[in-house]
LUMVO-556636 format. One record per residue (C-alpha): residue in three letters; x, y, z. Coordinates in steps of 0.1 Angstrom, whole numbers. Last residue first. Example, Ala and Ser with C-alpha at 12.3 -4.5 7.8 and 13.67 -1.06 7.14 Angstrom:
BEGIN
rec r:SER | east:137 | north:-11 | up:71
rec r:ALA | east:123 | north:-45 | up:78
***
This chain:
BEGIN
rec r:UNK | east:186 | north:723 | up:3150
rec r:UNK | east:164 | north:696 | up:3157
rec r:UNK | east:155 | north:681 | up:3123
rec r:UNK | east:114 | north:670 | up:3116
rec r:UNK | east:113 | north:635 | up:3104
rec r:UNK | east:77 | north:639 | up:3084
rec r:UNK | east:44 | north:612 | up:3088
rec r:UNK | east:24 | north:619 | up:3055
rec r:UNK | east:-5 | north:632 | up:3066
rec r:UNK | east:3 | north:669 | up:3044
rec r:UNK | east:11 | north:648 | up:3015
rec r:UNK | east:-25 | north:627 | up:3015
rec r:UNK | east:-16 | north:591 | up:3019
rec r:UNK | east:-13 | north:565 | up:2988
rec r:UNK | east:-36 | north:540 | up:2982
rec r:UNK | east:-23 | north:512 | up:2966
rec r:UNK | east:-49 | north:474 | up:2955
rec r:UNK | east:-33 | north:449 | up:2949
rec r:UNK | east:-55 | north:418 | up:2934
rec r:UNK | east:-39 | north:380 | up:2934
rec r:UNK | east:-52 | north:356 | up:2914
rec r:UNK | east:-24 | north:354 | up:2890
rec r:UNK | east:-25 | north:392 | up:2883
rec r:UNK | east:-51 | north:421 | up:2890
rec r:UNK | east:-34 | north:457 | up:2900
rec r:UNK | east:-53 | north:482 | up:2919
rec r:UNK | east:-44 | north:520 | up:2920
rec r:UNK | east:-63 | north:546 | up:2942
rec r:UNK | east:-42 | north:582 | up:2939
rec r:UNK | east:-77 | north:600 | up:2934
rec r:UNK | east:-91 | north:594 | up:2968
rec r:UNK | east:-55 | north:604 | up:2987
rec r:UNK | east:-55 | north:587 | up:3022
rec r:UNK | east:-54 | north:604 | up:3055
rec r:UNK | east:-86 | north:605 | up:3063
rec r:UNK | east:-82 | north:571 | up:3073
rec r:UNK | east:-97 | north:538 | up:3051
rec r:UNK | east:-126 | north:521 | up:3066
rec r:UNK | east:-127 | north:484 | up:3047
rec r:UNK | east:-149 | north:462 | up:3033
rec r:UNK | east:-145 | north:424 | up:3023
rec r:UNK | east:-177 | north:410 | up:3001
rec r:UNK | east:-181 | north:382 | up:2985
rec r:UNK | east:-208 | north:359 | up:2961
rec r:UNK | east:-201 | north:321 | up:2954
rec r:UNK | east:-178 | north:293 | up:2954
rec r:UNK | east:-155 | north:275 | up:2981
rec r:UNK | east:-131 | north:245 | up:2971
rec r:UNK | east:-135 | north:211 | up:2989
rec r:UNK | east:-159 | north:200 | up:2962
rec r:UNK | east:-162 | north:158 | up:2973
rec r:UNK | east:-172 | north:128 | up:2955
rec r:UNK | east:-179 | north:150 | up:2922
rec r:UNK | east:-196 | north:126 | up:2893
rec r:UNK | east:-184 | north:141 | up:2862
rec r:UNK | east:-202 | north:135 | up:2830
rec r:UNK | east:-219 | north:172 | up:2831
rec r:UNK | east:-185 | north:185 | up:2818
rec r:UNK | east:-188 | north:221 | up:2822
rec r:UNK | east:-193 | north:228 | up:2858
rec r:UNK | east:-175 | north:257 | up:2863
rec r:UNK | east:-183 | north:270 | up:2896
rec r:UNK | east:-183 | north:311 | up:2899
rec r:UNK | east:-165 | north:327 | up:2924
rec r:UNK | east:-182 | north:363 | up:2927
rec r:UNK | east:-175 | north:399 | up:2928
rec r:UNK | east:-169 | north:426 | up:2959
rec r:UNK | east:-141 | north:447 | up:2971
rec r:UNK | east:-153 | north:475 | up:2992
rec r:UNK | east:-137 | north:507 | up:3003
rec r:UNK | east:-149 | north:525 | up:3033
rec r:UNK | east:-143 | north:561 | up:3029
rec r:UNK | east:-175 | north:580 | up:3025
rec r:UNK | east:-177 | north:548 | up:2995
rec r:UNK | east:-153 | north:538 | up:2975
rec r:UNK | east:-158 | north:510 | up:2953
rec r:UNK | east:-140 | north:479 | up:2940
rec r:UNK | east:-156 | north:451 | up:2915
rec r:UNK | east:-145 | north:420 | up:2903
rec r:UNK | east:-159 | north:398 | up:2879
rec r:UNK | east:-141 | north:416 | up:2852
rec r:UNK | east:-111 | north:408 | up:2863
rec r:UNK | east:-117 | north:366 | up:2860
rec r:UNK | east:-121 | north:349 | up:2893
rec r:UNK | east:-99 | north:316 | up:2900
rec r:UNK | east:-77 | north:324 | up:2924
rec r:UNK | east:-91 | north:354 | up:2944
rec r:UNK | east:-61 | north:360 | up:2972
rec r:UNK | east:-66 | north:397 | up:2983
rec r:UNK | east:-40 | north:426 | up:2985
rec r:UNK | east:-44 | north:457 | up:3002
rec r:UNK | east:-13 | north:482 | up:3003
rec r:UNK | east:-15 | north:516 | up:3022
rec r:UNK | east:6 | north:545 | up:3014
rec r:UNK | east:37 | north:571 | up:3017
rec r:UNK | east:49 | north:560 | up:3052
rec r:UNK | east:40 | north:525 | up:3052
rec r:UNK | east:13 | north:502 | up:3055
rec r:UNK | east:-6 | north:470 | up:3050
rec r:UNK | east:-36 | north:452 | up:3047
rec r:UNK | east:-35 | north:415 | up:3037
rec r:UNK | east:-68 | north:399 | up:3028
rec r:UNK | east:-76 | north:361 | up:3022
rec r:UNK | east:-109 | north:353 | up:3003
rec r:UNK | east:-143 | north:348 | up:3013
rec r:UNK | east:-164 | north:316 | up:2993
rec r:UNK | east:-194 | north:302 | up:3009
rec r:UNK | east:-195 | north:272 | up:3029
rec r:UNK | east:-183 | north:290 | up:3063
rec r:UNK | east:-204 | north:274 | up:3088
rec r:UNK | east:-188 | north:238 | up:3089
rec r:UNK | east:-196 | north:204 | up:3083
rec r:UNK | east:-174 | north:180 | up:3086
rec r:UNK | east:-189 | north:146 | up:3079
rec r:UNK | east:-199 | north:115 | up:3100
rec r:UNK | east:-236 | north:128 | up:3096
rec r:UNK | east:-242 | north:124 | up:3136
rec r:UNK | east:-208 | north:131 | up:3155
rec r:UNK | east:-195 | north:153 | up:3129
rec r:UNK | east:-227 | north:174 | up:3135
rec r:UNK | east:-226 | north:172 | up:3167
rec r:UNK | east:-191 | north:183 | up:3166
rec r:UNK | east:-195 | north:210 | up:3143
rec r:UNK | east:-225 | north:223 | up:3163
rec r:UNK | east:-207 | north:227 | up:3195
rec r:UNK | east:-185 | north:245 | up:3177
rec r:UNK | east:-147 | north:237 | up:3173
rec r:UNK | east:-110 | north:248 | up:3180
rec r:UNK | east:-116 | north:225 | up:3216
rec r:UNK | east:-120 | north:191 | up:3197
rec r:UNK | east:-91 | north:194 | up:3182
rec r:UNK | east:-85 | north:202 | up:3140
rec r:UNK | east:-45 | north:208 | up:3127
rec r:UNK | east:-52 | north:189 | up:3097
rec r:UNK | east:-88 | north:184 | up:3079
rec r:UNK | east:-94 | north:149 | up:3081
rec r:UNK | east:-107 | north:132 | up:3047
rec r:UNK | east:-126 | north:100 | up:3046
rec r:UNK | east:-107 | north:75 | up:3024
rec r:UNK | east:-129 | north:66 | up:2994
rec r:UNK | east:-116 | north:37 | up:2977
rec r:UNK | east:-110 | north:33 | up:2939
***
């Protein structure tokens, strides 16, 4: 079997650090600043709430945690590697591991008690519906 080096698409030389390129340019390897695992987060909203959802493929439920906080809301855990079969001899872990964080400011707008997150296939929703008396009203003009 040969080793092909691998070129991560959509790269140019003006996207990069100075330190990426020298260090592509001496160890002949991408190398960038961003090693440790931080998943994908969509935030959205409509008239009755907001919607959060995070991409974390590979993390059991229990390894994740959400708080509240004065109204920033955190989702935290960890990607652990799973290493079982000490026979393998990795070429190359493309994949990102390890602790996160992603925090967020909510309005104070939203409803506290009406937080709801749902954990499926990797991907965590988290609702948060809005406060009745926020909630944006079509007034009629008589």
């Amino acid at each position: 079997m040969a080793l092909i080096k691998y070129q991560r698409p959509n790269t140019d030389l003006f996207s990069k650090n100075f330190n990426d390129i020298v260090d592509e340019m001496f160890n002949g390897s991408l190398n960038y600043k961003s090693d440790s695992f931080m998943p994908n987060v969509d935030v959205a909203e409509n008239d009755a709430s907001f919607e959060i959802s995070a991409e974390l493929p590979g993390i059991k439920k229990d390894d994740i945690n959400i708080e509240l906080d004065n109204g920033r809301l955190t989702i935290s855990g960890e990607r652990k590697f799973q290493n079982e079969e000490n026979a393998k001899n990795y070429h190359r872990v493309e994949t990102k591991y390890g602790k996160f964080s992603r925090s967020f400011y909510l309005p104070d707008s939203i409803n506290e008690e009406s937080i709801n997150a749902q954990y499926e296939d990797g991907l965590l929703n988290i609702t948060i519906e809005k406060k009745e008396e926020k909630v944006k009203k079509k007034i009629q003009i008589n």
